[in-house]
N, C-alpha and C positions, 0 to 999 in steps of 0.2 A: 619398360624403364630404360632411360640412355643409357650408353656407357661412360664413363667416369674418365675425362679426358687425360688422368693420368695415369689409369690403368690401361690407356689405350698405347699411351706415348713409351711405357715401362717393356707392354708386350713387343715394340716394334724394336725394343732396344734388345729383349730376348732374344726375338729372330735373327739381328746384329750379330751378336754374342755367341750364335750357333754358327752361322756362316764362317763368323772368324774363327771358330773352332774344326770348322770342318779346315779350312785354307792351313790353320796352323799343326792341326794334328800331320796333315801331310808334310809336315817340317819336320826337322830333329831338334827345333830349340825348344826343349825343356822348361824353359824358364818361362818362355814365352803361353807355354801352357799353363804349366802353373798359375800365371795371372789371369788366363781366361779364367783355371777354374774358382779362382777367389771371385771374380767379376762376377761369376755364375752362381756361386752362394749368396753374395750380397746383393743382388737382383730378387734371386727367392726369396731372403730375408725380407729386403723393405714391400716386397706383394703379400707377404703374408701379412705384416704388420698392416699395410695399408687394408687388406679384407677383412681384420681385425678391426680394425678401426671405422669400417663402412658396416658391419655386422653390430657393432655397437652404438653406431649414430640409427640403425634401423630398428636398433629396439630401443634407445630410446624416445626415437616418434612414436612406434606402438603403445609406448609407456605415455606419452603425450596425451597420441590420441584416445585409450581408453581414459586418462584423466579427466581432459576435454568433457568427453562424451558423458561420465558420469556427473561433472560437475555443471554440465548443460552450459559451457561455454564456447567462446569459439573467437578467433583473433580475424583482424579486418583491415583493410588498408584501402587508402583514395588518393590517387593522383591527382593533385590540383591543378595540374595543365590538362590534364585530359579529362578527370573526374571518372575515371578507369576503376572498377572496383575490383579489391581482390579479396576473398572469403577462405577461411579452412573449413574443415567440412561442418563444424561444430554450428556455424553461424548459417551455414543452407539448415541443418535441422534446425534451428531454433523456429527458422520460416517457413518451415516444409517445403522447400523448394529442392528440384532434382540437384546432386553434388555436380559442379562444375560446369553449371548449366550458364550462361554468361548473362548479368545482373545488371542495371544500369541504376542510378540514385532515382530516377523517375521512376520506375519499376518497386523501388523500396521505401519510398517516401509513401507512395500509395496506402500501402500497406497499415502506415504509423494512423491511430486517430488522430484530427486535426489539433485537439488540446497539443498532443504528443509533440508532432511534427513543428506547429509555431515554436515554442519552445526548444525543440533540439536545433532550428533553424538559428532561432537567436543568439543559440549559446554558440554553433560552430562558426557563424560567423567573426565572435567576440572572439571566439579562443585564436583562428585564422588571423585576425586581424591585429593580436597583438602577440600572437605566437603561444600562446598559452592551452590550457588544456580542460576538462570539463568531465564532470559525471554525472548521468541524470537517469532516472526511470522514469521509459518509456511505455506506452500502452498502444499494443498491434495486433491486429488480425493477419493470421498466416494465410499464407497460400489458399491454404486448405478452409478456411473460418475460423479455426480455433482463434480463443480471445486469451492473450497471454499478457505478462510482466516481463520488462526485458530492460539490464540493468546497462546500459549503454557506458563507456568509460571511451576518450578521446585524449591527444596528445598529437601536436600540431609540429613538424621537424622544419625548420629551416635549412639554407643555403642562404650563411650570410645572413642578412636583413629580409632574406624571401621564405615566404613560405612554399614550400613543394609538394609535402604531403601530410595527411593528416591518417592515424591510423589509433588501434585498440582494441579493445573485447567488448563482447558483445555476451549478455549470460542471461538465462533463462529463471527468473525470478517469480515466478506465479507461483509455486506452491508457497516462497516466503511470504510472499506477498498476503496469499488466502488465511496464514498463517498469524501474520500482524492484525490482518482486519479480526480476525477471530477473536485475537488479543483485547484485539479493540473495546468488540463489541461487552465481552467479560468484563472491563473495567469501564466500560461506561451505561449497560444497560442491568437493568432489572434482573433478575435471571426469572421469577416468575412469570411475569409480564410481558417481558421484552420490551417495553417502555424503558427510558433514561432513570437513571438512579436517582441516591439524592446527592452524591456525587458532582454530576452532570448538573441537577438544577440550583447549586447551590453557586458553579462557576459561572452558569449564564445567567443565571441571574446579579452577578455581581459586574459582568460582564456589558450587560442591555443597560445598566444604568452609570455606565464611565462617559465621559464627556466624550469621547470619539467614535463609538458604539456605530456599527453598519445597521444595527439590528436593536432598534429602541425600544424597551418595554413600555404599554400599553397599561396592564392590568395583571394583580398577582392574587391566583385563584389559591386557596387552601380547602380540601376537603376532607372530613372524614367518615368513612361507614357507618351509616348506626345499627347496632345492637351487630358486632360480630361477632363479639364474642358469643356471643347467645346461637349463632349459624355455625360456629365453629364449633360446638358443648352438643347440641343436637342432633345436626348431620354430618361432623366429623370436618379434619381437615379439609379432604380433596371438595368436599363440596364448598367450604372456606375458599380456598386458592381458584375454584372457579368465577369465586364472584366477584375476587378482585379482579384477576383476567377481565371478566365483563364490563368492569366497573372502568378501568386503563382503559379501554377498547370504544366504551361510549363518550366518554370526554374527547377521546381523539376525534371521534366523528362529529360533536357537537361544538369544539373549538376548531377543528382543520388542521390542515397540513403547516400553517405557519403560526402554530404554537407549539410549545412544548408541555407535553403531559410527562410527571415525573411520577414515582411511587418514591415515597420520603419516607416513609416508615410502614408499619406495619399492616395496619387500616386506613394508612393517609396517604393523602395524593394533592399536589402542586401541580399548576398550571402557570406558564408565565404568554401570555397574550402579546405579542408583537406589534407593532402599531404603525401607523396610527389607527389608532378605534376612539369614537366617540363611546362615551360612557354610557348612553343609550343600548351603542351597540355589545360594551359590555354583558352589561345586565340583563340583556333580552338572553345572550348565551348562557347566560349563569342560571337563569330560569330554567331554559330547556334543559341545562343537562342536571339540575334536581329531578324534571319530568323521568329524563329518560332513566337514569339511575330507578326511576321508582318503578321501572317496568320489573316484574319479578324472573326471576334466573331459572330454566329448568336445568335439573340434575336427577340425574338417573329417572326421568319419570315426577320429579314431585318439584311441587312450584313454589322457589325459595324467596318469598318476599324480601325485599331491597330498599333502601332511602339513604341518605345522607344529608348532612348539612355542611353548608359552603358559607365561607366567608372570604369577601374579596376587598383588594385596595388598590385604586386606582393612580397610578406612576405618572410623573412629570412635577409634581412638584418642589419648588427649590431645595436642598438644601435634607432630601429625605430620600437616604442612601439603603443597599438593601438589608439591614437589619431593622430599620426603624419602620421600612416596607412590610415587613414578614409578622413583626407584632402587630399594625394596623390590621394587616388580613386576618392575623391570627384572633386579635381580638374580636374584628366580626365574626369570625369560624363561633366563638366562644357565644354570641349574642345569639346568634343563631342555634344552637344547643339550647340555650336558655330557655327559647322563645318555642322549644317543645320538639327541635329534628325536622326533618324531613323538609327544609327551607333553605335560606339562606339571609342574609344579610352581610348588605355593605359597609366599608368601614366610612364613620363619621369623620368630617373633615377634621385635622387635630390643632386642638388648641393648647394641650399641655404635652407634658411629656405621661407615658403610659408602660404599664408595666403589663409585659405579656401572661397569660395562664401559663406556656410552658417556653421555653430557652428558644430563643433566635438560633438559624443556623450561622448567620455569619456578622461582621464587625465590621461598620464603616470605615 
């Protein structure tokens, strides 16, 4: 560590201070001593004061940097003439990168995923350009590979109308991150299942049928178990809750990855079909996954017979928003019951208004 160029310039004043004590003590003026030795007190005073004061700015970087370090943060600065980076040590660990090791933006840009880097590129340019400032989570792979969350904060300094430097923190956000998504997943999926709630299908589905919709519904599947209660009275819950599990698990593989399979209630299960799908291609789905539902479930050893009845209603037509959707299917769910289980049926084209067997989830 340097020395402190005022503690350098203090000590040369010491040395002063002794000399003219030596030249004066070979004196008889008195007086003249005297004033060395006040000179000589007030010299010791302000070096004490000042090692005081250099003892206390150094604990409180200590107190800094453990904060830093706990809070997995770390402060950053960039020359905008040179694009010169400077890092504390909190922002090399964030990247597993050696402390003080010299870093270039190419070197770190690397690092950002490409989602990441366009994005934080956009916005430093905006913030540069009009002197403004920005915050964003980013997504990086370290040095090392780890795959982390890293919550980027920016503020851009001028000279005048120029910009010079842009600087900030940098903080280490995956575990909140893992933390949200966990969140997430708790208020939007299943917890048996892990399929989407009814939650989930009740908003995309009102969602797929708004005029601006990225993602247009197709077809609205209703399904429910038959005779559970009767699996759940003879082989007990857990073998219950495995055959809903099976039951989520084969409509996923017999609609695909661009549907969504919800569990809405108990023994019931929603499907909202994305499109476009011809009605053909509907219906041939809705077949198979009565087939495959009807394959029987094993549990512990014993083979737990399965079926269900499906009722669907096919979306785009004018002016039939998703509650008057959800009775259509639900009413063929209901004909399909009728007509003995283990089928299904689709809803008839409507020509009146219709009153469902049991409550719409939502209100046009």
């Amino acid at each position: 560590m340097h020395k402190d160029h005022t503690f350098s310039t203090m000590e040369e004043d010491a040395a002063l201070l002794a000399e003219l004590r030596g030249y004066i003590e070979s004196s008889a003026d008195g007086e003249l001593q005297q004033l060395v030795g006040r000179l000589e007190r007030s010299l010791a005073g302000r070096s004490q004061a000042l090692r005081e004061r250099e003892s206390e700015l150094a604990r409180y970087k200590k107190m800094y940097e453990r904060s830093s370090s706990l809070a997995k943060i770390g402060v950053w600065e960039c020359d905008l003439a040179t694009e010169e980076l400077t890092w504390t040590d909190g922002v090399y660990d964030i990247f597993e990168l050696p402390r003080r090791m010299r870093v270039t933006r190419d070197l770190i840009l690397a690092l950002y995923t490409e989602t990441s880097r366009l994005e934080m590129e956009a916005l430093r340019a905006k913030a540069i350009r009009e002197g403004g400032s920005f915050t964003l989570d980013i997504e990086v792979r370290t040095a090392r590979g780890t795959s982390r969350w890293v919550r980027l904060s920016a503020d851009v300094e001028c000279e005048g109308d120029r910009p010079v430097r842009i600087f900030g923190t940098k903080q280490d956000i995956t575990y909140e991150k893992h933390l949200w998504d966990q969140m997430r997943v708790l208020a939007e999926c299943d917890a048996l299942t892990g399929f989407a709630n009814r939650g989930v299908f009740e908003t995309r589905l009102g969602q797929s049928l708004a005029p601006a919709a990225q993602k247009r519904l197709a077809a609205l599947v209703l399904l429910d178990v038959d005779g559970f209660k009767l699996i759940n009275d003879t082989l007990g819950h857990a073998a219950g809750d495995e055959c809903l599990r099976r039951t989520a698990q084969r409509l996923s593989e017999v609609f695909g990855p661009d549907s969504l399979v919800a569990r809405i209630g108990g023994d019931e299960f929603g499907v909202l079909v994305f499109g476009p799908r011809a009605a053909s291609w509907v219906e041939e789905r809705v077949a198979t996954a009565v087939a495959a539902i009807r394959v029987p479930v094993v549990w512990q050893g014993k083979s737990v017979a399965m079926s269900a009845s499906i009722g669907f209603a096919l979306a785009g037509m004018p002016d039939v928003g998703a509650a008057r959707l959800f009775v259509d299917a639900d009413l063929a769910l209901y004909e399909a019951k009728k007509a003995g289980r283990d089928t299904y049926r689709r809803s008839a084209p409507r020509t009146s208004p219709r009153r469902p067997h049991r409550t719409a989830p939502l209100t046009d």
